[in-house]
C-alpha positions in Angstrom: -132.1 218.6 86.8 -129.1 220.0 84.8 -129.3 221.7 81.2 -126.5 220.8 79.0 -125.9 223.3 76.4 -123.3 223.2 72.9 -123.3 225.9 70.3 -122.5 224.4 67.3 -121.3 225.8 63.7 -125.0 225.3 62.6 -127.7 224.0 65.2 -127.0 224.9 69.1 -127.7 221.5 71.2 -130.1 221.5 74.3 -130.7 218.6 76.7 -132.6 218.3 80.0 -131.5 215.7 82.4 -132.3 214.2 85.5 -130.8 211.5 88.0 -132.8 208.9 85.8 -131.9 210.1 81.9 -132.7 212.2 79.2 -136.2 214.4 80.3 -135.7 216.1 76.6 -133.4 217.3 73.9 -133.8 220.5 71.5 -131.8 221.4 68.4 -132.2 225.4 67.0 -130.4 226.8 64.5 -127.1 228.9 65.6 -127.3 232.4 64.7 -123.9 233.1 64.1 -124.7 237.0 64.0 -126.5 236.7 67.9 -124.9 233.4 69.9 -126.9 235.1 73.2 -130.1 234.9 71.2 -129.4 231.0 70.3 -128.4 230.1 73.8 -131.9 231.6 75.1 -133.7 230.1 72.3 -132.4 226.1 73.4 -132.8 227.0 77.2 -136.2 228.3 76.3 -137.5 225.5 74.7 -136.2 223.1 76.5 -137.2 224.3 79.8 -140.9 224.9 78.0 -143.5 223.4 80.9 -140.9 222.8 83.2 -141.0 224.1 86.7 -137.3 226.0 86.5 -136.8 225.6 89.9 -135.8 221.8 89.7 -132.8 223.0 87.4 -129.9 223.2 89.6 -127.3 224.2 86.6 -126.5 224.7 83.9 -123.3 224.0 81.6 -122.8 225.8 78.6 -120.1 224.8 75.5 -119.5 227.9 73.0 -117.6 228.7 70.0 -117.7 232.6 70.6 -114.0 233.1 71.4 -113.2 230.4 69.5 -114.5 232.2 66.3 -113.5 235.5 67.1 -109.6 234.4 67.5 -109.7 232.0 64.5 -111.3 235.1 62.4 -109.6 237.7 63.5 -112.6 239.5 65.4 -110.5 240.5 68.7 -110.1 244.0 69.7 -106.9 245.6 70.0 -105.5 245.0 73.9 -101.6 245.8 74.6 -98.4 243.8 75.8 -96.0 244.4 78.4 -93.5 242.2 78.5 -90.2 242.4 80.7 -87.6 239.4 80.2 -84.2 240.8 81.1 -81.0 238.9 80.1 -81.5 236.1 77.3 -83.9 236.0 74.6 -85.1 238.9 73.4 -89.6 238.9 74.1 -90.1 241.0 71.2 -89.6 237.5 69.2 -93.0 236.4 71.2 -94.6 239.3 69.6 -98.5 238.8 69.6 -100.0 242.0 68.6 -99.6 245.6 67.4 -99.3 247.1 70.3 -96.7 244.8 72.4 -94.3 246.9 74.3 -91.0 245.5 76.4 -90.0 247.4 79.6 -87.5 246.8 81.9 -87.5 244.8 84.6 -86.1 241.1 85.5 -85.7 238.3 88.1 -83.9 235.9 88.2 -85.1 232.1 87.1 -84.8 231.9 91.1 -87.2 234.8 91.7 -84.2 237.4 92.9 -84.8 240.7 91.2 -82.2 241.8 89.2 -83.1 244.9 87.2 -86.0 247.3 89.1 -89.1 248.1 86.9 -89.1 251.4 85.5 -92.3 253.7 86.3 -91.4 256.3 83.9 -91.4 254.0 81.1 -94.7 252.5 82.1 -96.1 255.8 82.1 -95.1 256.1 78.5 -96.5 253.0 77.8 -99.6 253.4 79.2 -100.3 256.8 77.1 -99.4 255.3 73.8 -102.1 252.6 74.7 -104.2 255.3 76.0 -104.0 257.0 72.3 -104.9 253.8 70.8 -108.4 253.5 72.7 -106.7 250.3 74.4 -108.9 249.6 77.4 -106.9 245.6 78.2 -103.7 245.2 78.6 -101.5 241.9 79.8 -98.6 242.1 81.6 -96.2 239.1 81.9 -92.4 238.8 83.1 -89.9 236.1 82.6 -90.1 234.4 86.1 -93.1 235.7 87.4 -94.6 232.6 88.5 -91.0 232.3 90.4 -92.0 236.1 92.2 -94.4 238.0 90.6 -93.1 241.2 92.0 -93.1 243.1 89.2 -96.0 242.0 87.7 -97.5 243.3 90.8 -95.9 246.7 90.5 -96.8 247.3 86.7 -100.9 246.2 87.5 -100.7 249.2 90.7 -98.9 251.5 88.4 -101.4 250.9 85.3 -104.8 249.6 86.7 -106.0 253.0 87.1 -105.7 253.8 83.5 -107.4 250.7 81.8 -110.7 248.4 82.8 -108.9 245.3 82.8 -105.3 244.3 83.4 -104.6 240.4 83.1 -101.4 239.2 84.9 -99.4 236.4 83.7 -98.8 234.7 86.5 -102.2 234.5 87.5 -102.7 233.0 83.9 -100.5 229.7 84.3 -98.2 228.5 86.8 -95.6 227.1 83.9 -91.9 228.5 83.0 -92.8 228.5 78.9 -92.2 232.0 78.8 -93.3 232.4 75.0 -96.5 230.3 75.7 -97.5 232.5 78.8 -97.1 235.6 76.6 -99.6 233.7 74.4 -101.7 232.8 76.5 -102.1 236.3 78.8 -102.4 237.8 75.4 -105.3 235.8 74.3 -107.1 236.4 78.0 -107.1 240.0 77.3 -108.2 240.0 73.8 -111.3 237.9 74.2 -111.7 239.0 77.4 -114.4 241.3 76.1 -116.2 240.0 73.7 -117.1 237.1 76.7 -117.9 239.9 79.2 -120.9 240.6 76.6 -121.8 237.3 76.7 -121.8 236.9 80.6 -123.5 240.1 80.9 -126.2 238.7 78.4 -126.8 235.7 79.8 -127.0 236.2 83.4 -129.4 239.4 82.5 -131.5 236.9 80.8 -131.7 234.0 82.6 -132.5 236.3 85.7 -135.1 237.6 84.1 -136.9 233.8 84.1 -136.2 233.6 87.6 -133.4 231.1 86.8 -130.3 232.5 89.5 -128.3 229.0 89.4 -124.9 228.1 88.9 -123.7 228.6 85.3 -120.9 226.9 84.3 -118.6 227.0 81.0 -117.0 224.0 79.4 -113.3 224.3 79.3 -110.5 222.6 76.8 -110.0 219.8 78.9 -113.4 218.3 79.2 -113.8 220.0 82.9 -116.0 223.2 83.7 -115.7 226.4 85.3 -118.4 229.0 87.0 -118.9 231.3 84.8 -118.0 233.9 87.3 -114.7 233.0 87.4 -114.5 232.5 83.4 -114.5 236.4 83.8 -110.8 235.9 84.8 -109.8 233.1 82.4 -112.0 233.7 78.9 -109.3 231.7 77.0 -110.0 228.7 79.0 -113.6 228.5 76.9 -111.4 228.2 73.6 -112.0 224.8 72.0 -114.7 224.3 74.4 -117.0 222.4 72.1 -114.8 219.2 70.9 -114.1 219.0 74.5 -118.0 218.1 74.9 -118.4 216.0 72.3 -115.4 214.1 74.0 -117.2 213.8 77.2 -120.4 213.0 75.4 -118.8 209.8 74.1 -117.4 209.0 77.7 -120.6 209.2 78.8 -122.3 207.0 76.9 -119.8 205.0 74.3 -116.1 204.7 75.6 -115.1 201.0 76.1 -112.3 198.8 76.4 -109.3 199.3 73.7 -108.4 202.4 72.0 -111.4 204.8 69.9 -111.7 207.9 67.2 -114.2 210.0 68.4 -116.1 212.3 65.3 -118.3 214.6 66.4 -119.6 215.6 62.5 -121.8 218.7 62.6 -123.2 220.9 59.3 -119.7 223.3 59.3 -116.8 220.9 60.9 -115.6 217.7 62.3 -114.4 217.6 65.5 -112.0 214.6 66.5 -110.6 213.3 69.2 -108.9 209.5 70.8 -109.9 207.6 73.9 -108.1 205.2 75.7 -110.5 203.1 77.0 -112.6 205.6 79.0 -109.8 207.9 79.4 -109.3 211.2 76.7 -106.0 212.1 75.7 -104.8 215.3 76.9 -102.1 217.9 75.6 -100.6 218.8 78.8 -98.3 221.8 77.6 -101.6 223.8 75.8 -103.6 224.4 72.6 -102.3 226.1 69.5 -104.8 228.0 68.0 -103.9 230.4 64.7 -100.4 231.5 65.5 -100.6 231.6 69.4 -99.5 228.2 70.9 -100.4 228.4 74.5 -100.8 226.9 77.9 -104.2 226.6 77.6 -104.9 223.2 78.8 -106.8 220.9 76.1 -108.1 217.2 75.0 -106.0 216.0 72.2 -108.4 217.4 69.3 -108.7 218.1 66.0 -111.3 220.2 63.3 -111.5 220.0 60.1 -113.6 221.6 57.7 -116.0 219.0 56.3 -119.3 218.6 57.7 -123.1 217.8 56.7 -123.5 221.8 55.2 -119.5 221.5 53.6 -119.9 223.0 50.2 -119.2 221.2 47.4 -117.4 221.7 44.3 -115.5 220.6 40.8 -111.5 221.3 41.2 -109.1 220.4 38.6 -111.5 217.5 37.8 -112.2 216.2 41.0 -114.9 216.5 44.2 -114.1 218.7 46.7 -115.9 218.7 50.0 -115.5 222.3 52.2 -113.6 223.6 54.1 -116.0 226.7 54.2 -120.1 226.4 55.0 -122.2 228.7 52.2 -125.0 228.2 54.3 -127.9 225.0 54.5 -128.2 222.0 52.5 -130.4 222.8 49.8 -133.2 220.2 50.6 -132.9 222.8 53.6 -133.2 226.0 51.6 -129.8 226.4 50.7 -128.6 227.2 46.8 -125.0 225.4 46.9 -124.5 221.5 46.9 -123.4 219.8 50.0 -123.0 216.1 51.2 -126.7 216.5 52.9 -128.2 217.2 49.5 -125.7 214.2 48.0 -127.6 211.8 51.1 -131.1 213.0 49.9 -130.2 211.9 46.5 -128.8 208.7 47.7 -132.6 208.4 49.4 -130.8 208.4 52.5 -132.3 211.1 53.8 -135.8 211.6 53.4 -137.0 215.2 51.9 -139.8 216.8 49.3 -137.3 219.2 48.0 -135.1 215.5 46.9 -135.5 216.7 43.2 -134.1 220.4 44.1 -131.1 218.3 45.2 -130.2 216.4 42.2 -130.7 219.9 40.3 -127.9 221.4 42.5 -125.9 218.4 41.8 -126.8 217.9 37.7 -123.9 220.9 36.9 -121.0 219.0 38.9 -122.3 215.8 37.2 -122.1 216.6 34.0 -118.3 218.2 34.5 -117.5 214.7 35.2 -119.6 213.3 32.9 -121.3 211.1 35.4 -124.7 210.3 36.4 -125.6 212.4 39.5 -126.1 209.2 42.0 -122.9 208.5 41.2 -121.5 212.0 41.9 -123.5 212.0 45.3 -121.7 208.7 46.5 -118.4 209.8 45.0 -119.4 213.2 46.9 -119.6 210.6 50.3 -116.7 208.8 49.5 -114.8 212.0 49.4 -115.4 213.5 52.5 -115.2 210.2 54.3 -112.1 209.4 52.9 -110.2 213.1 53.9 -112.4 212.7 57.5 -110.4 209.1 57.9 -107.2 210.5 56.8 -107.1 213.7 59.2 -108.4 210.9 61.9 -104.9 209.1 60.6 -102.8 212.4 61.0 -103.8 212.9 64.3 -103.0 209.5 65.9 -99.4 210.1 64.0 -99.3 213.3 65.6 -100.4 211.6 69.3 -97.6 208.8 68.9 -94.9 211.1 67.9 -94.2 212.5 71.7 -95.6 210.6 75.1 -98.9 210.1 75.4 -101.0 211.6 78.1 -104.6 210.6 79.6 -106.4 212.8 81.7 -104.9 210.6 84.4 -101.8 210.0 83.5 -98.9 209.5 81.3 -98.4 206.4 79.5 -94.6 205.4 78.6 -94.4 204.1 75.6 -98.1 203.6 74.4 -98.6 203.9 70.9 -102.3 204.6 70.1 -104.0 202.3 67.5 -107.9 202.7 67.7 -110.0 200.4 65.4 -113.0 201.8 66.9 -114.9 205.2 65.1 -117.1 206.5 67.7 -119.5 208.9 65.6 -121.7 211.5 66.8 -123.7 214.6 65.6 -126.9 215.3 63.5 -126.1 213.2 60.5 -123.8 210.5 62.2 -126.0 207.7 61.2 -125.7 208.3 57.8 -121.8 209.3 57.3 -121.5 206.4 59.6 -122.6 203.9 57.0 -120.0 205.8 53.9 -117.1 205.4 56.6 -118.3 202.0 57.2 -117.7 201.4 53.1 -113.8 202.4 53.3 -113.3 199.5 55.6 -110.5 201.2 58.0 -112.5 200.9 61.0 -115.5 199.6 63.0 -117.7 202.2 62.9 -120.2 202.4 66.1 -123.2 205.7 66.2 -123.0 206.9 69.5 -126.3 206.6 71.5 -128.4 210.1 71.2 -125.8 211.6 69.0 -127.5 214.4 67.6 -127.1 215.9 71.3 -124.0 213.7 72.8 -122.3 216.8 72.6 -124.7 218.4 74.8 -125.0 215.5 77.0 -121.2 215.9 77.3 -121.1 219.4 78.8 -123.9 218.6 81.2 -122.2 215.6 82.8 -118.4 217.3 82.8 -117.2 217.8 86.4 -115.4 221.1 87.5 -111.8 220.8 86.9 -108.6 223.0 87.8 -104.9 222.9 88.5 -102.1 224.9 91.2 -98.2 225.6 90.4 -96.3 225.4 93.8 -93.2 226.4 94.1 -90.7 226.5 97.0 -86.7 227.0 97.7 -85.5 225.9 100.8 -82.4 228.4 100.9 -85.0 231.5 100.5 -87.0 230.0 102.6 -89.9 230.8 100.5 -92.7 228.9 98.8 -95.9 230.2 97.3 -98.4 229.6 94.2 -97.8 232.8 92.3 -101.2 232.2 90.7 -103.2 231.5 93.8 -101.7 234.8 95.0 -100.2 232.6 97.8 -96.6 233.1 99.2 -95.8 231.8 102.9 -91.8 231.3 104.7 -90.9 227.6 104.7 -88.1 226.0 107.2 -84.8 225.2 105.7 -86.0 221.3 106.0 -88.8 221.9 104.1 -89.9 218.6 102.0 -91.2 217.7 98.8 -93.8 216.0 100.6 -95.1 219.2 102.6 -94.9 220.9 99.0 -97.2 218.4 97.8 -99.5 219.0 100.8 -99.3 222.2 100.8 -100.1 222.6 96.8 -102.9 219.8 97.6 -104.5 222.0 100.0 -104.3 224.8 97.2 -106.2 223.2 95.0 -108.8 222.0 96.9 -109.8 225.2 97.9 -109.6 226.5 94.6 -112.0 223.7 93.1 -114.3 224.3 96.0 -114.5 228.5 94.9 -115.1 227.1 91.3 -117.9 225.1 91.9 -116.5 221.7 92.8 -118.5 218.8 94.3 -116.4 218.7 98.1 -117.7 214.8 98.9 -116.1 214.2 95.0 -112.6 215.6 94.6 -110.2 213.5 92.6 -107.0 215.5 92.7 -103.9 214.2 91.8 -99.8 215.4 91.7 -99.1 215.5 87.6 -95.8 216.9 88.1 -93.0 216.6 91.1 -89.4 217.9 91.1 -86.9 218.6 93.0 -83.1 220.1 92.5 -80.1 220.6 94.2 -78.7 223.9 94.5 -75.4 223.5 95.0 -72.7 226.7 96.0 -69.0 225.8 95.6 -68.9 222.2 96.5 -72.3 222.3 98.8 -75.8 221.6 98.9 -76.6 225.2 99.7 -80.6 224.1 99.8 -83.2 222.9 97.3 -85.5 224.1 94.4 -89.0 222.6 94.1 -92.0 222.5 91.4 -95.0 220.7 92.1 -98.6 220.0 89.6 -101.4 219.1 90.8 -104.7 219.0 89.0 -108.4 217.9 89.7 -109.0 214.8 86.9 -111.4 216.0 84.5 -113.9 213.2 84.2 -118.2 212.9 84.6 -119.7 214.8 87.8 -121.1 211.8 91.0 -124.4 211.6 92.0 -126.4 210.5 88.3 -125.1 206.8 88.4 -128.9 206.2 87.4 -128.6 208.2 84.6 -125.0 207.3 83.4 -126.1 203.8 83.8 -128.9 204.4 81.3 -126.5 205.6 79.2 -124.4 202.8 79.0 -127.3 200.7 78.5 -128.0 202.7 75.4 -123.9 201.8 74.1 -124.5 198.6 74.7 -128.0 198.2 72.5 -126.4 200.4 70.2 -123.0 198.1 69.9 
């Protein structure tokens, strides 16, 4: 059995499953203020009765360092950044305390200005005063020759808990983004070390020692173990579920919207066919734009528990959350409490509803079912435009599937796929606007969860090699080996190939399942005078993020579900 696991912006989704289907599903409210204590909560419940030695993993999706970048909760970590000739790295800046050293090689990986130790030292004292305990460290080139990188993590490692190394982060030549991206490692790095510690304590204590495994950005997982060494990779974790949640168990031919509409957001995302978009170059996320490796998603902040309000005489919907629905408890008017008085949703506290309402009503000077269906139309109609914004944004640049790059697709879905606790009833207000066919995904109050359950284990390896060096290495594999001077782009692609697999395996990859393939393949001349003095190559490769093998039963049920639910 396998527990799939999503902390959402109000409930945290549970789901039990088996090679057959679904053995049960929980929803508990997310305690913003103690995420730890939601995730035992869910895993509690849902493993109430149930012999915890059948559960072989489980797959978590969380919005902790997602909310503590996008709220400004991270603790101070330093910078050091060496570039050498060109564009000055102090234009990357990321953080307070971001320092640039000396220290360069060449775009070739040939050193051309030595790393200074006395200026690390000075460095490493001012963080030292600051009470910095992480640092990242990232060069130009590095994932050419991390050298230097090297040499500043011996010459600092003693003197902080945690160095995170640049190369090691991402194998790409976006300098700025790998700044980003090293920076983001360190700074949540942390706060998800809490976590790990927290739940691994815990679920130990219940006699549950099984693979745990992390959701990343692009709809693959990770053992949590090695999460340890790449926290960012968890950021924007939970639309990737809700993605996979509607591969599992909605995707179809032609192009879909996928809305995953929880209490506090709406996260959406486009399939083609079964396939999610992808954003190969990384995630943006506040300021930093990174190479963290994503689905093609977006949030907004409308949702179930969106507060509403009177501006400038009209109905707004969010973007902030002010707590439950008032039919739940709540004290502030939100779509929920518009669907109760719609009779819609069925609840006693219907009249407590309408009151929260009456104010907003009379501003309008309108009968409150009307307000509560304008209140619908509202969010409905800024959920379909954002939906419009992002397939603009998709077919302004080339469009990329998990598997591969489509030249010259331009993505038109007529399809909304719709999941989340009140996707049945949003579904029938977007229905009304007539922009779309509008289909509930089977099981949608968990999809999400089912998502993150069924998510296979997915990585990728930079190889590089120059044939007049005669070097060739992964720089974040910590692999280097001599090459002949006849060395081939096929061998490279072997050779990275090999890398990879070996690298899935250590994450938690299924061996007799492995579909890896070559994303990106170049090779240049390097010529000296009028000669081909040898040749430069890059090579990709990736496992395909996609569902885990071996619960055909179960995904079959699935589909059975879309297609009675169609």
């Amino acid at each position: 059995m396998i527990i799939g696991l999503d902390v959402g912006g109000t409930h945290t989704d549970v789901v039990l499953l088996d090679h057959t289907g679904i053995r049960r599903e929980i929803k508990v409210p997310t305690l913003h203020a103690d995420l730890f204590s939601s995730v035992l909560t869910g895993i509690d419940a849902v493993t109430d009765g149930i012999d915890i030695a059948a559960v072989k993993r489980i797959v978590l999706s969380t919005t902790l360092t997602t909310n503590a970048v996008i709220q400004g909760q991270v603790p101070e970590v330093g910078m050091v950044v060496c570039a050498g000739p060109g564009i000055d790295p102090v234009l990357f800046r990321t953080n307070r305390h971001y320092v640039r050293v000396r220290g360069a090689v060449d775009h070739r990986g040939r050193e051309i200005e030595a790393v200074d130790p006395q200026e690390l030292r000075a460095a490493a004292a001012q963080f030292q005063s600051a009470g910095i305990r992480h640092i990242g460290v990232v060069g130009k080139f590095s994932v050419r020759n991390p050298r230097h990188e090297l040499q500043i993590h011996e010459l600092l490692r003693s003197d902080f808990e945690k160095v995170f190394l640049g190369h090691r982060i991402s194998g790409s030549l976006n300098f700025a983004r790998r700044i980003a991206t090293t920076y983001l490692n360190a700074a949540v790095f942390p706060i998800h070390r809490k976590f790990f510690e927290a739940v691994t304590r815990a679920l130990a204590a219940k006699g549950m020692v099984l693979p745990l495994r992390l959701l990343k950005a692009d709809g693959g997982n990770m053992r949590l173990e090695s999460s340890l060494e790449f926290p960012a990779q968890t950021i924007l974790s939970g639309p990737a579920a809700s993605v996979m949640g509607a591969v599992a168990m909605a995707a179809g031919p032609g192009d879909a919207l996928v809305m995953d509409i929880g209490g506090t957001t709406t996260d959406m995302a486009v399939l083609v066919g079964s396939a999610p978009l992808l954003d190969p170059l990384g995630i943006a996320i506040g300021a930093h734009r990174t190479l963290i490796r994503s689905l093609e998603t977006l949030s907004i902040g409308i949702g179930g528990d969106s507060t509403v309000r009177i501006a400038n005489g009209r109905v707004t919907v969010g973007p902030d959350r002010s707590g439950p629905a008032i039919v739940y408890g709540g004290s502030l008017p939100t779509p929920t409490d518009a669907l109760a008085v719609l009779g819609e949703i069925e609840s006693d506290r219907r009249s407590a509803a309408a009151a929260g309402l009456q104010p907003l009503a009379e501003t309008l000077g309108v009968g409150v079912a009307d307000l509560a269906a304008k209140v619908m139309e509202t969010a409905c109609r800024a959920m379909v435009a954002a939906a419009a914004d992002l397939v603009a944004h998709i077919n302004g640049k080339p469009v990329y599937t998990v598997h591969e790059l489509l030249e010259g697709y331009r993505v038109q879905p007529r399809t909304l796929l719709v999941l989340g606790g009140p996707a049945p009833y949003f579904a029938r207000h977007l229905e009304k606007l007539g922009t779309h066919q509008v289909r509930v995904v089977p099981r949608w109050q968990v999809a999400n969860a089912i998502g993150a359950a069924l998510a296979r284990t997915t990585c990728e390896v930079a190889f590089f090699a120059d044939t007049q060096q005669r070097t060739a290495g992964a720089p974040g594999e910590g692999f280097s080996q001599p090459i002949p001077a006849d060395f081939s782009l096929d061998a490279a692609q072997t050779q990275a190939l090999e890398l990879l697999r070996a690298k899935a395996l250590e994450r938690g990859a299924n061996p007799d399942y492995l579909e890896m393939e070559v994303v990106d393949s170049q090779v240049f001349n390097m010529v000296r005078g009028f000669n081909t003095a040898g040749k430069n190559m890059r090579v990709r490769v990736q496992v395909k993020p996609g569902l885990i093998h071996g619960y055909d039963e179960l995904l079959a049920a699935l589909a059975a579900g879309a297609a009675q639910g169609a």
